[in-house]
N, C-alpha and C positions, 0 to 999 in steps of 0.2 A: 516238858519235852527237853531232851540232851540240849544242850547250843551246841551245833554244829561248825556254827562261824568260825571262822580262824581269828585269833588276837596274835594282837602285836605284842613287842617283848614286856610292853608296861602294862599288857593286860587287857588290853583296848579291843572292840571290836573292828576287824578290819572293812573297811565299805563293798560295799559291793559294785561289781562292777557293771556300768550302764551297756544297752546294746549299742554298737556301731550301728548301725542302722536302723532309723526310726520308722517307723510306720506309717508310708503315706496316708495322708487323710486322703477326706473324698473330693474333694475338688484338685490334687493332684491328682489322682488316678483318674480321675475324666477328665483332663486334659492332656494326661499322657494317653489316656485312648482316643482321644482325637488325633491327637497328633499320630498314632501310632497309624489312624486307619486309611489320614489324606495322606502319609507316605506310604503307604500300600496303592494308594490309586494313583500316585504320579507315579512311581515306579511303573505300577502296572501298564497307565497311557503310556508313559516317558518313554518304556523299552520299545512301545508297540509302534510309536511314532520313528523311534529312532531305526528302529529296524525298517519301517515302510520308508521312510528318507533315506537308509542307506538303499532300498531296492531301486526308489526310483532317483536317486545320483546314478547308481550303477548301471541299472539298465538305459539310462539318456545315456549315460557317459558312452556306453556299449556302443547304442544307437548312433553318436556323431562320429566315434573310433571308426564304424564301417563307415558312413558314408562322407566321412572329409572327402576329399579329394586329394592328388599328389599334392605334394609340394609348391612343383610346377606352374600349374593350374590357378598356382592361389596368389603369383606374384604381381600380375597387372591386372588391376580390376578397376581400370579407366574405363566410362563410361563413353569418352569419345576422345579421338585422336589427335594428332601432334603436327603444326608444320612449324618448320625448321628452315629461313629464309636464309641464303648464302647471296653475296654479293658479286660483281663482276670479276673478282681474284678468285673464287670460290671460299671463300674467308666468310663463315657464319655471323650476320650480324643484327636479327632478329628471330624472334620466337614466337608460336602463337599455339596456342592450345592445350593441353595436359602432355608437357613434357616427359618420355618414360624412357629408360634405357635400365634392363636388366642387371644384379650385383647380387652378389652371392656372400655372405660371411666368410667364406674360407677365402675370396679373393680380394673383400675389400681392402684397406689398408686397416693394418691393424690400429693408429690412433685413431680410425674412424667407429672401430668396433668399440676401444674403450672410451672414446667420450661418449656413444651412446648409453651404453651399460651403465658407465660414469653418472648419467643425466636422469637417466629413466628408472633402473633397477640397477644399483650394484649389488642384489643379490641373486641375480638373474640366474645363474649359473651353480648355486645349492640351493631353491629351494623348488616342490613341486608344481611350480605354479600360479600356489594361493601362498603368501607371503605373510603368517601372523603378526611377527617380529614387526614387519614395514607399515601393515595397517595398524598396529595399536601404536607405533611410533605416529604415525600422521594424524589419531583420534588424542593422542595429548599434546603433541603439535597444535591442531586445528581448536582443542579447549581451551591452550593458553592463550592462543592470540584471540578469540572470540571472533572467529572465521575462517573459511576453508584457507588453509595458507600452504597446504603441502596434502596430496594424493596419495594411496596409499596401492594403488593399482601397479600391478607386477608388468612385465613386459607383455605377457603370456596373456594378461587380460586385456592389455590394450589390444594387443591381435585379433583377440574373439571380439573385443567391441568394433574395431574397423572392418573385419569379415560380415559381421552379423546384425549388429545393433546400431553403426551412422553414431551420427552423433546422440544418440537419447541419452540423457543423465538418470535415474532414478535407483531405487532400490531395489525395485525389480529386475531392471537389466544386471545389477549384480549377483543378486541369485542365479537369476538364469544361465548368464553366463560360467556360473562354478562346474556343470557338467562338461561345456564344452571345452575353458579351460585342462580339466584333467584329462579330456580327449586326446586334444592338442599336445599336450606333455605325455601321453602313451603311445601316441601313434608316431610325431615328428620328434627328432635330435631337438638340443638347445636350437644349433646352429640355423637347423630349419625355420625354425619359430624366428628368430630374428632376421633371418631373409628374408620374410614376408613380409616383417616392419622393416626395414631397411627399404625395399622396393614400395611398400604401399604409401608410407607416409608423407605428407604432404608439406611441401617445403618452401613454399611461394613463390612469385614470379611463374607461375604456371608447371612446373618441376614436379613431377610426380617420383617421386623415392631420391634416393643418395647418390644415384650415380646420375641423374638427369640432373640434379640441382647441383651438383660439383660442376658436370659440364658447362649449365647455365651461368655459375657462378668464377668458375678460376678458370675454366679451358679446359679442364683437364683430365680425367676418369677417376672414380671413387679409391683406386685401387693405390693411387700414385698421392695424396692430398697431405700432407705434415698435419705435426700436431694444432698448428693453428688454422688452419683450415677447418681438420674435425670437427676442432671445436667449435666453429664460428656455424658449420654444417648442424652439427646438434642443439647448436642452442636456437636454433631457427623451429624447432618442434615446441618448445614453450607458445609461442606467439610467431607465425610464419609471414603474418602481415609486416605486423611490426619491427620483427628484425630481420626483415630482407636484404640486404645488405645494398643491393641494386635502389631502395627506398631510401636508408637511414645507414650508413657506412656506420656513422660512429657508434649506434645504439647495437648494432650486427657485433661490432669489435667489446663494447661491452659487454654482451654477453658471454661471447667467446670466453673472455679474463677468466669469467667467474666458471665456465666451464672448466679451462684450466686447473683452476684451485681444485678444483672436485677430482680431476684427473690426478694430480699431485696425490693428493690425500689420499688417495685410494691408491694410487702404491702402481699408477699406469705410467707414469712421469716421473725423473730425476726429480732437484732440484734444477738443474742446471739445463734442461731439457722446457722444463716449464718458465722458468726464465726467460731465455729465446724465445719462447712461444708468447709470453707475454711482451717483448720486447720487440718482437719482429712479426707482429697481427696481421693477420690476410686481411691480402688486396682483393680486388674483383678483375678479372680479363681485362684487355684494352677494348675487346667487345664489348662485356655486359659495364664498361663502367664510360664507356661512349652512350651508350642507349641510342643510340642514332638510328636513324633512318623509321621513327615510330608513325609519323605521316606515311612518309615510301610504304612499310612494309604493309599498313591497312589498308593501301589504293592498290598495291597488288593481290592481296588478299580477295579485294571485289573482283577481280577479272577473273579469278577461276570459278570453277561450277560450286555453288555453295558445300554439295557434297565432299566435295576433296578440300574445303578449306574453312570455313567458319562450321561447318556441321559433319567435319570428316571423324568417321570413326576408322581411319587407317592413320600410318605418319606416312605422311606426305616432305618432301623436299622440294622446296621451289627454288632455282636459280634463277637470277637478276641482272638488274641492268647497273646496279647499284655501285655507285663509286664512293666507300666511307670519305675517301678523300675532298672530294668536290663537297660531301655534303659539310662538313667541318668547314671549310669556306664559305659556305653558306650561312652556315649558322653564326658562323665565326661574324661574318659581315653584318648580318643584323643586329646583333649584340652590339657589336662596335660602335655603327651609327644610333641606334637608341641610347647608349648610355653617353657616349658626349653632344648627342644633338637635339635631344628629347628630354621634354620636359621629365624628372622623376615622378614616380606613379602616372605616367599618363597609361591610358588605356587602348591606345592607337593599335591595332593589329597591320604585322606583316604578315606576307607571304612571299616564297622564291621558289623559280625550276630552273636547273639547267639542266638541257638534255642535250645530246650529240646531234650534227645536223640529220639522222636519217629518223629520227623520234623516238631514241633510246636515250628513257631517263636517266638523269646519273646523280641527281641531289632532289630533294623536296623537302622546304620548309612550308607547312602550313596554317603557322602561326607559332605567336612567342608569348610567353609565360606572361600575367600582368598582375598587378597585387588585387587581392579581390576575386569572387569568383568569376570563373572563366567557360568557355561554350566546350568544354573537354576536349575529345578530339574529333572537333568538328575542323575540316581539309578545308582552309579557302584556297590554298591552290587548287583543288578537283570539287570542291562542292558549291563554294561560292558565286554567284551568280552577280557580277557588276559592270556597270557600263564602262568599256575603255576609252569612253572620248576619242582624243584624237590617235593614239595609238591602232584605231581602226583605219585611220588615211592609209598608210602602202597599202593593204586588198585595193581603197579605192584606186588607188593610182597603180597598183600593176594592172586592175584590168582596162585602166585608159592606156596603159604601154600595150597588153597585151593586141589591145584593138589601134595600136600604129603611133600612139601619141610620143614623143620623144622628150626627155628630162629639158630639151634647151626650147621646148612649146611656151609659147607665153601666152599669159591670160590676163584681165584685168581685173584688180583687186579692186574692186568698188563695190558701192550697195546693190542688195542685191533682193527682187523682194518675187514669192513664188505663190502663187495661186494654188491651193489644195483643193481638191473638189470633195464638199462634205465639211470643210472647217475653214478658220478665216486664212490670211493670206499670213505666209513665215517668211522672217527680215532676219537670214542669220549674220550674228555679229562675228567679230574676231576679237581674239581674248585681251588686246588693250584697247578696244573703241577704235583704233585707226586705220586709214586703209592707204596702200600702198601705189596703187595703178598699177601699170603691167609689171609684170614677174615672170618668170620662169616657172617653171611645174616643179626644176629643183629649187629655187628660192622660196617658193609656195608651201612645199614639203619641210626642209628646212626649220622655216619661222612659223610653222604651223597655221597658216593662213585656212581660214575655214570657208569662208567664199570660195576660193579656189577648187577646196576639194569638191565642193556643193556645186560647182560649174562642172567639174570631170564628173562627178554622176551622173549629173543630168545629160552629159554630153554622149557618153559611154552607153546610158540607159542602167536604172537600177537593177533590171535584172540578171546585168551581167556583171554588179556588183555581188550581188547577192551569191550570184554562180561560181564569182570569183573564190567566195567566202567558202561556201559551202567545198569548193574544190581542194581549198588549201586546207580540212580537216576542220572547219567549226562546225559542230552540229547543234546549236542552240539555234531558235528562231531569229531570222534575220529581221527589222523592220522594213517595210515596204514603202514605207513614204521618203520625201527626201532628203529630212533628219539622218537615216542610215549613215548618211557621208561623215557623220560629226562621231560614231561611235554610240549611238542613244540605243544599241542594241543589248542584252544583259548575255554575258558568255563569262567561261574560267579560263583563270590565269594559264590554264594547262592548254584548254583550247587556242588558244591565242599567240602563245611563246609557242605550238608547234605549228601555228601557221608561218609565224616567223621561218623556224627551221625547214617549212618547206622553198623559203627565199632562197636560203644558203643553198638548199640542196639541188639549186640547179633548176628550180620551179617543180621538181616533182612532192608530189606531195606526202608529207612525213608523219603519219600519226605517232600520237606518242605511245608509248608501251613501255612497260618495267617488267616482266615477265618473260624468261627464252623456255625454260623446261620446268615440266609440273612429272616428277616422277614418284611413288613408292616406296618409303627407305629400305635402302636394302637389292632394290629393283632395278634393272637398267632401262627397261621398257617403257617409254615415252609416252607418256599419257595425255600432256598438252604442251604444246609449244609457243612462239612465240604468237599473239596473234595479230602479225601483220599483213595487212593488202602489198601486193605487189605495186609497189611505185610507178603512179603513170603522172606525164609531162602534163601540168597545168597551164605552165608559161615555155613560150619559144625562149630560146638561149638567149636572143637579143633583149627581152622584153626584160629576162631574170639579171641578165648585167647589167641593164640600168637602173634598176629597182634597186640593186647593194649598191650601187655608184650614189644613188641619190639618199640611201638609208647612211651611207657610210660620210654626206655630206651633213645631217642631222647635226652627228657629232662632230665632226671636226668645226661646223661652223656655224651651228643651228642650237635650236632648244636641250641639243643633249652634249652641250658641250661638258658639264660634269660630270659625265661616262667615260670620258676619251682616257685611251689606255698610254702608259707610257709606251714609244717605242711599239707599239703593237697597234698596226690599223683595226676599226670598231666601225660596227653600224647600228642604228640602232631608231626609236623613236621615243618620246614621252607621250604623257597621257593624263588628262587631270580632265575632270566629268563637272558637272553645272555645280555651283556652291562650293566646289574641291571636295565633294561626298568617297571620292576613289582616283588617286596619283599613281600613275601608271610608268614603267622605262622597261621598253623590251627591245632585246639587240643582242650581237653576236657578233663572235672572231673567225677567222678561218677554222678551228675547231669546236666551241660549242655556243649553242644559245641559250641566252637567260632571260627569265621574265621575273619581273619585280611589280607586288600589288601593296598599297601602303589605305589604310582607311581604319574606320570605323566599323565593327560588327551592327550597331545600330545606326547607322547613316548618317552618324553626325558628320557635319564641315572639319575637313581638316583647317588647321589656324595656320595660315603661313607659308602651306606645304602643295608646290606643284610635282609634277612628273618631274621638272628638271631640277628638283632640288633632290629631296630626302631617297625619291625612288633610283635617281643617278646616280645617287652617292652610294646607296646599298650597293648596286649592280658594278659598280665600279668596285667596291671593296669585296663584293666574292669574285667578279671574274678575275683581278691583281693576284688574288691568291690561287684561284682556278690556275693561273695558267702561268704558275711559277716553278722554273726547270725546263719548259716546254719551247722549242723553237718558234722562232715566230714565221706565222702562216697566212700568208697575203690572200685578202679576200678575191673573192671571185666576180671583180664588176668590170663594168663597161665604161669607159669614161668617152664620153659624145665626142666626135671629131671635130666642135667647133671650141669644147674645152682645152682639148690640148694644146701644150705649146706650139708658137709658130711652125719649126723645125719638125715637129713628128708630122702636125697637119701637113704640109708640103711632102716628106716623104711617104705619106700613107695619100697623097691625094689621086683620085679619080674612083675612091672606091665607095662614096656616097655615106651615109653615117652608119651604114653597116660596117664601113672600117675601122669604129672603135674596137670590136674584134680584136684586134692583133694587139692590141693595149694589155690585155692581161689572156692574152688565148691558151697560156701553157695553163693558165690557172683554170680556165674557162673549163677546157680540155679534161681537169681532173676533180671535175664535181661530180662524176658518179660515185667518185671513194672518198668523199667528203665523210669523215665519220664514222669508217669502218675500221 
């Protein structure tokens, strides 16, 4: 045969040229038709899946598109209502329930818009929704550190999960929520969607969205707050407990910082703009960073109908009786005498009220913070139930005035020993073992002589001790036996300091009350008022000027000499119960009366401590401050005509000892307006 082959120029046969492509064997081609045939079936599912998941995204999506609701509809979704406590100025200075007041994105303040955006989503505003870029940032985030460290959820989703889903975490609520999400972003503006959060979110302190928790927190409306404010507003959404600002100031202002930076960075902030913001950190109101009146504002709370207040689903307004001022005295006073006259770490609990003479509160401490835990906010001014000791003598001895007896009566202070029927016989003592012989009813009162008193009950009859008691506003069970005279009875400091104020008031009788209007916000319509009894005469004028004449001898000359005010006449008595278990000083100026309770929660012995020590010295240092600026206002008593000077006695004589009268008559004269 020819050679066809081509040679080279030396002759040579050229090679032949191999194929480019070999020939798959057989176990290539059976695995490329494997492979060829499971990618023919995942296509085939894959498409058939994808396409049944796009029908039912779409058709959910469709489904929440019609039936969201407006906007509107979707801003308060408080489950129950608001009260809002104002003071005697009308000046707000407590809060109770789910705080809401309505804010709109187009009115808030713009650094309040961009530290949100800032904090939550700064990509809120391009993308649809669902944010890939933000979730795979927070899934290599959350793998570097080897734990959730950062969220990947848009604003858009937070919204669907607070409409829809509460708090549930899982994997499921984030599927599920992808329909409604794209709802939400076809049917409402950016703007809308973040008005929703803005009003729904929860901001501590009871604040329900941005403009209640701005209120609650600076005074002020969402609308009007600087950049530090915003911030301190938005970073309260990471942790609303913990950086409540009203809780932890400083950890509130740290947050804030670092809002800041975020706000910088993202281009919402100067330099120079973030600087002052970090240089000049929000405050809290002189409201929310007094917190005063949190005793007060819970014992008015109980006096309206639970409906409008601890279970109201309206906002409700309650006006007061409340004086921020008096109670800053109050507290101010306790403070004072525990940290220089008490032992550190003791666990002694105080309480204080002063109210005006007609039984309108205007302070209540009802206890003070101790290291260790503490009984919350358990009122021993309104819940406490302790025996006053001798702080119960004036009931007994106004009703031996009211039935004729005169402060210049004398009795004799000796042993005294009393047959009970049904138990053995009672020898009561007086609190230093000694006894005095005759005395006066004022020197008895006075030096707290307890024979004395236990002679005027018996003399009086206990049940018109008891009558006394019950008339002058205590509605705790009186004791029946004739112990009652020594105070063995258990009532509250509340009860007690307004029976006091029914002294001042003339002998009419003064319950107390912290509540004048329960209205509606919004509403002028008067739903409850104050709830007072009209004032009726317990004691004759005569009976009630000798009762302050001899209360008012206490202090100037008796057990509550530690009370006496400078320059401002005071009446008043102390109170210390068997073992010193509860020290008692309750007394009052021509303008208000205060009661002071000093004890143990567990009924230990106080060490040291009577009515006329630590409890006179409290009362002494809030009424000093009570009643500083204020002119001074002569009590309203009777001093007996054999008390007074030679010279008056002679010119008042032939008028029998109803002529102590004209000793203070102008004052006598204007105890109807004692208070008003």
């Amino acid at each position: 045969m020819a050679d066809t082959g081509k040679r080279t120029k030396r002759g040579r046969k050229a090679p032949r040229k191999r194929n480019a492509r070999r020939s798959p064997g057989l176990v290539e081609r059976l695995l490329r038709g494997v492979f060829r045939f499971l990618f023919r079936i995942v296509w085939w599912f894959g498409f058939r899946v994808a396409v049944l998941l796009a029908l039912v995204v779409g058709s959910t999506t469709a489904y929440y598109y019609l039936t969201l609701p407006p906007v509107a509809e979707l801003l308060d979704g408080r489950e129950r209502g608001s009260v809002t406590l104002s003071d005697r100025n009308d000046q707000v200075f407590a809060w109770r329930g789910e705080q809401y007041q309505t804010t709109r994105t187009e009115t808030a303040s713009p650094h309040l818009v961009n530290a949100v955006v800032a904090t939550e989503d700064k990509r809120f505003f391009k993308h649809f929704g669902l944010d890939p870029r933000g979730i795979a940032r927070a899934m290599v985030a959350n793998f570097k550190a080897g734990r959730v460290v950062q969220g990947g959820s848009t604003l858009t989703q937070q919204v669907a999960k607070i409409l829809f889903f509460g708090n549930t975490r899982s994997l499921e609520r984030h599927i599920k929520q992808v329909p409604i999400v794209l709802a939400m972003e076809l049917k409402y503006t950016k703007k809308d969607i973040l008005s929703i959060y803005l009003n729904r979110a929860y901001l501590g302190a009871g604040a329900q969205g941005f403009e209640a928790a701005s209120q609650r927190y600076f005074g002020k409306s969402a609308r009007e707050v600087n950049p530090s404010e915003a911030a301190m507003l938005a970073g309260l959404l990471k942790a609303p407990s913990r950086y409540a600002p009203t809780r932890n100031i400083d950890a509130a202002q740290g947050r804030a910082s670092v809002i800041v930076n975020l706000m910088q960075e993202q281009g919402h902030l100067t330099r120079i703009e973030a600087e002052l913001a970090r240089a000049q950190p929000a405050a809290l109101s002189p409201a929310a960073q007094a917190r005063a009146g949190g005793y007060f504002a819970d014992w008015v709370m109980a006096a309206g109908p639970n409906f409008l207040t601890q279970s109201t689903t309206e906002d409700v307004v309650i006006e007061t009786t409340f004086d921020p001022r008096l109670q800053r005295a109050a507290e101010q006073a306790i403070e004072t005498i525990f940290a220089e006259k008490v032992s550190e770490g003791s666990k002694a609990q105080a309480a204080i009220v002063i109210m005006s003479p007609d039984g309108a509160v205007r302070a209540m401490v009802g206890g003070r913070k101790t290291a260790g835990p503490v009984a919350g906010q358990f009122n021993r001014a309104t819940q406490a139930l302790r025996q006053p000791g001798s702080a119960f003598k004036p009931i007994v001895y106004a009703a031996g005035l009211e039935a004729g007896m005169l402060p210049t009566d004398t009795f004799f202070d000796a042993p005294i020993t009393l047959e009970i029927t049904g138990s053995k016989s009672w020898s009561p003592q007086n609190y230093d073992r000694t006894f005095r012989g005759e005395i006066t009813l004022t020197e008895a009162l006075q030096s707290s002589i307890n024979t004395v008193a236990v002679k005027v009950s018996e003399r009086v009859g206990r049940e018109k001790v008891r009558a006394m008691a019950e008339d002058l506003g205590i509605t705790s069970p009186i004791a029946k036996g004739p112990a009652l005279a020594l105070g063995v009875s258990e009532m509250t400091l509340l009860e007690l300091t307004g029976a006091y104020a029914g002294i001042l008031n003339g002998g009419r009788r003064s319950k107390p009350y912290g509540l004048t209007s329960l209205k509606l916000k919004g509403d002028n319509t008067l739903l409850m008022g104050a709830d007072r009894e009209a004032p009726f005469r317990v004691m004759n004028e005569t009976a009630v000027g000798y009762m302050v004449y001899m209360l008012n001898q206490v202090v100037e000359k008796g057990s509550g000499a530690r009370a006496k005010l400078a320059n401002r006449p005071a009446a008043g008595k102390t109170g210390t119960t068997q073992a010193a278990r509860d020290a008692w000083f309750i007394g009052f100026t021509g303008d208000y009366v205060a009661g002071v309770w000093m004890g143990y929660d567990d009924n230990t012995p106080l060490k040291g401590v009577t009515g006329s020590g630590l409890p006179a010295e409290i009362w002494h240092a809030a009424m000093t401050r009570a009643h500083e600026g204020l002119p001074v206002k002569p009590l309203p008593m009777l001093v007996p005509r054999q008390i007074l000077p030679t010279a008056e006695r002679a010119a008042h004589a032939g008028g029998g000892d109803a002529v102590a009268e004209t000793v203070m008559d102008s004052v006598l004269n204007s105890i109807l307006g004692v208070g008003n």
